[in-house]
C-alpha positions in Angstrom: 16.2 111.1 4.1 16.8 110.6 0.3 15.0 107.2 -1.4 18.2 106.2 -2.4 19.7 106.2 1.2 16.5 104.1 2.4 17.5 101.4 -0.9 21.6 101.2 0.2 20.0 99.7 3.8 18.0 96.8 2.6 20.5 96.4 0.5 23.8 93.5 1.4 26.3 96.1 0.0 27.0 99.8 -1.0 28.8 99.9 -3.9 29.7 103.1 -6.4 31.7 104.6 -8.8 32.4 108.1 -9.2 34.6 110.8 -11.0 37.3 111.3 -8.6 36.7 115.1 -7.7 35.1 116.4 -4.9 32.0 117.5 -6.0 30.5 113.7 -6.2 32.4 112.8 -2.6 30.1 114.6 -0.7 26.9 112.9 -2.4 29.2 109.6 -1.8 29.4 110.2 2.2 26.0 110.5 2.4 25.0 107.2 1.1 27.7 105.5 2.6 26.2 106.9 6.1 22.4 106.1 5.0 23.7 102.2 4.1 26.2 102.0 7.8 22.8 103.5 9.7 20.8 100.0 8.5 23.6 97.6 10.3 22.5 98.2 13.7 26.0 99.9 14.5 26.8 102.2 17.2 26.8 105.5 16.2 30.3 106.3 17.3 31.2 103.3 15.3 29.0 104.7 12.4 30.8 107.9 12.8 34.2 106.5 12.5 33.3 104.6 9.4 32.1 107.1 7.5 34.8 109.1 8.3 37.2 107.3 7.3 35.8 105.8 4.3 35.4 109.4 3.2 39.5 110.0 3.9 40.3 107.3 1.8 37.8 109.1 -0.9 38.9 112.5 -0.4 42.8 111.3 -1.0 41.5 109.2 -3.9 40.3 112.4 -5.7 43.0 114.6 -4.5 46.3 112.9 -5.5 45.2 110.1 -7.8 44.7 112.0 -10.7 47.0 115.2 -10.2 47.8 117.0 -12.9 45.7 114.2 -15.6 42.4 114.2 -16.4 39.9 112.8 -13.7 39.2 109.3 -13.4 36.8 107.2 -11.0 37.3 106.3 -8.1 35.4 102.7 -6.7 33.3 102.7 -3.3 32.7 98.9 -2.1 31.0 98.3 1.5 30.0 95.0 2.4 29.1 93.2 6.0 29.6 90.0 6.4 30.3 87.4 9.4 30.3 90.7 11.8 32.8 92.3 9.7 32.4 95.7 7.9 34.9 96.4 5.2 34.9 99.2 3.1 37.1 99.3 -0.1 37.8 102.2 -2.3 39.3 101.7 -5.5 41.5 104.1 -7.8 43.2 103.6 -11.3 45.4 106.5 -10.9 49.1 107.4 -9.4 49.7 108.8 -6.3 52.4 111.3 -6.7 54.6 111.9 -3.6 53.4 114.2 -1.6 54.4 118.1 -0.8 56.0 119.7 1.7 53.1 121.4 4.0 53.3 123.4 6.5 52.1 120.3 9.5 48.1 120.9 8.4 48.5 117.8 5.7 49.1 114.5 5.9 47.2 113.2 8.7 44.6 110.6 6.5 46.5 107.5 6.8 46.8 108.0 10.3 43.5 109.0 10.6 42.0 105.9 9.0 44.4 103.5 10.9 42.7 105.2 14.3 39.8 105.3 13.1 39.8 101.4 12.2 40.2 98.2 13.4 42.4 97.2 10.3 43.7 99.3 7.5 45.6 98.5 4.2 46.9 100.8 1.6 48.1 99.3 -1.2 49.6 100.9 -4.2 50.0 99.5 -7.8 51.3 101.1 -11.0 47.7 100.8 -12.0 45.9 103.1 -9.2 45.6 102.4 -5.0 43.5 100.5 -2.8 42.2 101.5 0.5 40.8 98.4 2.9 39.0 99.3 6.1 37.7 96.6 8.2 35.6 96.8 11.7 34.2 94.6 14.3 30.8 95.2 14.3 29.7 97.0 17.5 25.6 96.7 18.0 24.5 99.9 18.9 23.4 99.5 22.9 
């Protein structure tokens, strides 16, 4: 375990900015889960946090900046009153997305199963994700 993932834990929130790619995400998910490990949490509930979270990253650095030059992306988790929420924070344009062939297109459903409550809200100036959870104590 990394000094900085032992620091996000005593600290009330976990919050980051980072160029939208995926290169930093991975860094990202990793401090996220060193910061949800110090709330006392289940794991599955840890689990389906970070997961998530790292969706509404991933689709942050894939399709807010398509075809531009890379921005940042905004990682805010907080815990308060029993509630986790973790918001992340674009200032680019989602463009609509491509046809696939069924393998795509599964993260907003994915974070909406994966949380208790889930907003995604777009603006002409980039897109908010909001995940919230009850907090579960680990038993």
């Amino acid at each position: 375990m990394t000094g900085r993932a032992t620091e996000d834990r005593l600290t009330p929130e976990f919050r980051r900015r980072v160029t939208a790619a995926p290169e930093p995400l991975s860094g990202l998910r990793r401090g996220l889960a060193g910061w949800v490990a110090g709330l006392g949490m289940s794991t599955t509930q840890q689990e389906d946090v970070v997961m998530a979270s790292y969706e509404a990253m991933a689709n942050s650095a894939e399709h807010a900046y398509e075809g531009r030059e890379t921005g940042v992306l905004d990682v805010l988790a907080t815990c308060v009153g029993g509630t986790v929420t973790v918001i992340v924070t674009d200032y680019g344009r989602w463009l609509p997305p491509r046809p696939t062939n069924g393998l795509r297109g599964r993260g907003l459903p994915l974070m909406q199963g994966l949380a208790h409550e889930s907003e995604c809200v777009q603006r002409p100036d980039g897109t908010t994700v909001t995940l919230n959870w009850r907090l579960e104590p680990a038993g």
